[in-house]
N, C-alpha and C positions, 0 to 999 in steps of 0.2 A: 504494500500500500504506500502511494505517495503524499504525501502532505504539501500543500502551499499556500500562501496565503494571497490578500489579494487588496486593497485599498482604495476607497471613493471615498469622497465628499459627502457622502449620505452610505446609510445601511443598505438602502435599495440600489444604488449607485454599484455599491461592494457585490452585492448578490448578482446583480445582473452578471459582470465580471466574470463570476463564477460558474454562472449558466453558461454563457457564453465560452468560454475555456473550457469545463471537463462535462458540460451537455449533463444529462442524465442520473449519469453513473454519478455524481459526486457525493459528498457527505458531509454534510454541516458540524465541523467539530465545534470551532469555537466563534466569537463573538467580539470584538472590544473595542473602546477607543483608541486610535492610534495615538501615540507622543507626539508626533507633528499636527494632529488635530484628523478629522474626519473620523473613518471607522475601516475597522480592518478587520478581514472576515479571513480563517483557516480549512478549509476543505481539506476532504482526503477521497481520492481514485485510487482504483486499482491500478497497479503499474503495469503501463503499456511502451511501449514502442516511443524512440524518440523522433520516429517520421509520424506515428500516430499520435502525438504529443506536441510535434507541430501543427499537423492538420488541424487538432482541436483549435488548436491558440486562434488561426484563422479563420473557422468555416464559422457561418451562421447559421445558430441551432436551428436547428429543426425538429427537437423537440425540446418539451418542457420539463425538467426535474420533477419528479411526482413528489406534489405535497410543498412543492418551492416556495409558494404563496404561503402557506400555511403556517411553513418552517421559518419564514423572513419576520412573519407575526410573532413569533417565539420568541424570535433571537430580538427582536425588539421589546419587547415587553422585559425580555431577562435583564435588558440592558437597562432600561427604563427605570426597575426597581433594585438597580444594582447589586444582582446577585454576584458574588464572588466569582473571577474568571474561572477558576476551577471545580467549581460548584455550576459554571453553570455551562461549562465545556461537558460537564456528563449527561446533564439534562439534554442536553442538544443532542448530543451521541444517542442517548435513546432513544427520544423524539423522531431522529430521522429514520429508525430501524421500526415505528409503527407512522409511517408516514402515512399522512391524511391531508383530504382538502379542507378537513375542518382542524383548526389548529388547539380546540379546546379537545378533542379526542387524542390527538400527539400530544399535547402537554400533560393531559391528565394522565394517561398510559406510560409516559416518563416519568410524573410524580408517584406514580404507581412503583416501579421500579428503584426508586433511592429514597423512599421515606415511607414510616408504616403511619397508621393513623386506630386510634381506638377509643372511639366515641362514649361516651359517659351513659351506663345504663343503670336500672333500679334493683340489679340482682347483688350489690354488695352497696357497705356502704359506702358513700362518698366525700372523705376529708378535703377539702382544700387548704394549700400550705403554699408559703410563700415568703418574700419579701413585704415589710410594708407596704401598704398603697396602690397594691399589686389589682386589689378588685374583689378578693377572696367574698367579701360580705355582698359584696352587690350580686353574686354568682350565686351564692345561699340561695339569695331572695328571688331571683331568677326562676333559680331551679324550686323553689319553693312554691312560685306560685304555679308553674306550670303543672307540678303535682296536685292541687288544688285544683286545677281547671281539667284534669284528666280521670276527676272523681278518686284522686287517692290522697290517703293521709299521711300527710309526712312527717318524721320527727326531726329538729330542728333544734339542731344544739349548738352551743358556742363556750369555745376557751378564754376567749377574747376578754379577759379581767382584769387584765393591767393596762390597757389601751384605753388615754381619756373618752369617754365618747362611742366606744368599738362597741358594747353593751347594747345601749342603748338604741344605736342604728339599725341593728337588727333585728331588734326587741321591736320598734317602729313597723316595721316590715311585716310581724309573723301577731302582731295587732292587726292591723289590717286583714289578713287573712284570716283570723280568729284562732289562732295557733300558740299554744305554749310554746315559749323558750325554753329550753331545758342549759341552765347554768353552768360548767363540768371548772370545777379549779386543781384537778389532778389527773392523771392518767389513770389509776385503780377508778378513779369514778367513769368514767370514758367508758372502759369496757362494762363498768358493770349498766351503763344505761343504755346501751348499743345492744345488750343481752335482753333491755324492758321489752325490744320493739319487736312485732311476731310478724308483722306484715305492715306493707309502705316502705317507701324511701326512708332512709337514713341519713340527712346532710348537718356536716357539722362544718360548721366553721373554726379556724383559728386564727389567733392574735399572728400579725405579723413579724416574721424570726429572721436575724441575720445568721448563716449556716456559716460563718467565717470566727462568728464569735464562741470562744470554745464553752461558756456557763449556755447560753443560748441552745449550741448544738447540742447537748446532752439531755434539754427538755424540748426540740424536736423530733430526736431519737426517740425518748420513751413515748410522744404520743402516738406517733409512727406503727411503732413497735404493739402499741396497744388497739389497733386497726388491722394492722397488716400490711395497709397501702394507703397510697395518697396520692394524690391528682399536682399537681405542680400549678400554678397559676401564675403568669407572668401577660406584663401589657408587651403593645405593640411600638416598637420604634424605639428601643432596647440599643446600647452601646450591643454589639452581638458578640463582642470578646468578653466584656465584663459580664454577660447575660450564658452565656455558654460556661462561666465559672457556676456562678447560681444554679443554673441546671443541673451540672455534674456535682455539685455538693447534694444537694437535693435528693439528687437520685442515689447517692450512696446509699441514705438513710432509708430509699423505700419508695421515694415518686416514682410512678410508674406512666402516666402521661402527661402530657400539658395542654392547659387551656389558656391561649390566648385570649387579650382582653384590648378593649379600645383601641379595633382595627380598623374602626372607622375612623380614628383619628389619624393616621398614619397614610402618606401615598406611596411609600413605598416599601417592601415584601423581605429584600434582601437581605435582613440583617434576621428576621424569623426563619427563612429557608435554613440560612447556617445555624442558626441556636438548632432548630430540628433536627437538622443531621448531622453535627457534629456532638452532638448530646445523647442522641441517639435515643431521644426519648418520642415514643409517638404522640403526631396529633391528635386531640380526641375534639375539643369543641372552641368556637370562636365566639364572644361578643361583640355584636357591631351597632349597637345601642345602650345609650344610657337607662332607657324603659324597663322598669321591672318585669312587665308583662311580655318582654320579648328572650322568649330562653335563650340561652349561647345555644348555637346552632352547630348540628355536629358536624366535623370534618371531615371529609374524603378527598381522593385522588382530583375530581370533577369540582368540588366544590373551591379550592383551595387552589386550581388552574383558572376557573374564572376569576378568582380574584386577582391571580395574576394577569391577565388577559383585561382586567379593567372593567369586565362584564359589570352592568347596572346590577344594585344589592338584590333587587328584588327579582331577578332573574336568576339569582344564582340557587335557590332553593326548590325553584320549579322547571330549569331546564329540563326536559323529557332526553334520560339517557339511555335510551332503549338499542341504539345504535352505536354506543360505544363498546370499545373492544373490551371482551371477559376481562381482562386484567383491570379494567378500570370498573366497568360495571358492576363486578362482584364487590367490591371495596363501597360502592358508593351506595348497598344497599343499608 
């Protein structure tokens, strides 16, 4: 296989280039700014002949790369939300191997392929743990009421005791819905009020923990520990180095997925791609509303490519994916 790159004044400028030079057969590795400015695109052909190597460089195609369109959609949106060059040279890589004229079916079938996702269900219960100011109680509340409105009873508890304020906002919430709070100031009581509930959700809230600080990490640990598991909740537009430390502490202790918060405050994606996959924690749900009554919405392969793709909010939950390919399809049920 040959690799070369190729450089325009615009991405589409770049692609044509590419078309035009190795026809068909090519394969969209990578994507990026050039140093001198414009944009510079990397393909790879199969190696051929340096008289058929010429021929390419001159002749005008006469046909179109399958998915060309689609894949130029990609490489722009990747570039758009500044996904890491290496992060998003892989996405590309797979993208072109389920090439489509629809580029939310290649991008989802590539997100399919380098990140898992595991959406938040009512068959265990559901801790949220985190940084301060991460979201953790507005997700309760979320998840609280959606339980409410699906004719189930949830129990609804919180650690949150040392947090001016933490209490009480929650307490707000599970008023409204006509719901006990149930208090928990230690991990023995944790488990033993997780053992009261025989049926419904289980969603407990916690005070927000710094996992660097070592008094801190050792009463993360025990509530952890007194669950089994925990859900990670971090926002959107995250330093993604400093945010990829957070994760990987986290998950020592027992997170086992994350839910993104205030993604509709963010326009761009790039710095969540790499907390996900270098953390290696999967997606499970997103918030893209301040509104109680709007649950964090779960994540899949399809859901998490229109957001890349810039797709309008309210289309991203009802696209009809009957026609995407099993690897995305199964994921997105």
């Amino acid at each position: 296989m040959r690799l070369r790159s190729f450089h325009g004044a615009t991405l589409t400028e770049a692609m044509r280039l590419v078309r035009e030079a190795l026809g068909e057969n090519a394969i969209i590795v990578a994507t990026r700014e050039d140093d001198n400015g414009g944009m510079r695109v990397t393909a790879a052909v199969d190696e051929i002949s340096a008289a058929a190597d010429a021929a390419a460089r001159q002749a005008v195609p006469v046909a179109k790369m399958e998915g060309g369109d689609s894949l130029e959609k990609i490489a722009e949106a990747l570039t758009r939300h500044q996904v890491p060059a290496a992060l998003a040279e892989k996405i590309m890589a797979s993208a072109t191997q389920f090439a489509s004229d629809d580029p939310l079916l290649a991008l989802g079938a590539a997100i399919d392929t380098h990140f898992k996702f595991l959406p938040v269900s009512d068959d265990k219960p559901l801790m949220l743990v985190g940084p301060p100011g991460a979201g953790k109680t507005l997700c309760i509340a979320k998840f609280a009421t959606k339980a409410m409105l699906s004719k189930k009873q949830p129990m609804v508890i919180s650690t949150d005791l040392e947090r001016a304020g933490g209490m009480e906002q929650l307490a707000a919430f599970t008023r409204l819905l006509k719901l006990n709070l149930v208090e928990i100031e230690d991990w023995n009581a944790l488990r033993d009020a997780v053992g009261m509930q025989k049926t419904g959700p289980i969603l407990i809230d916690t005070a927000g923990r710094n996992p660097f600080d070592e008094s801190e990490r050792e009463t993360i640990r025990e509530y952890m520990a007194a669950i089994g598991d925990a859900t990670l909740v971090l926002p959107a537009g995250l330093d993604a180095t400093e945010a990829i430390d957070l994760a990987q502490e986290f998950r020592k202790f027992g997170a086992s997925r994350l839910i993104v918060t205030r993604i509709d405050a963010v326009k761009r994606l790039g710095s969540l791609l790499r907390i996900a996959y270098e953390s290696r924690l999967p997606l499970a749900n997103y918030c893209a509303s301040y509104k109680v009554t709007e649950a964090p919405m779960p994540m899949n392969p399809v859901v998490l490519a229109r957001l890349i793709l810039n797709m309008p909010y309210a289309q991203i939950a009802t696209k009809n994916t009957k026609d995407a390919p099993k690897s995305v399809y199964g994921a997105a049920q």
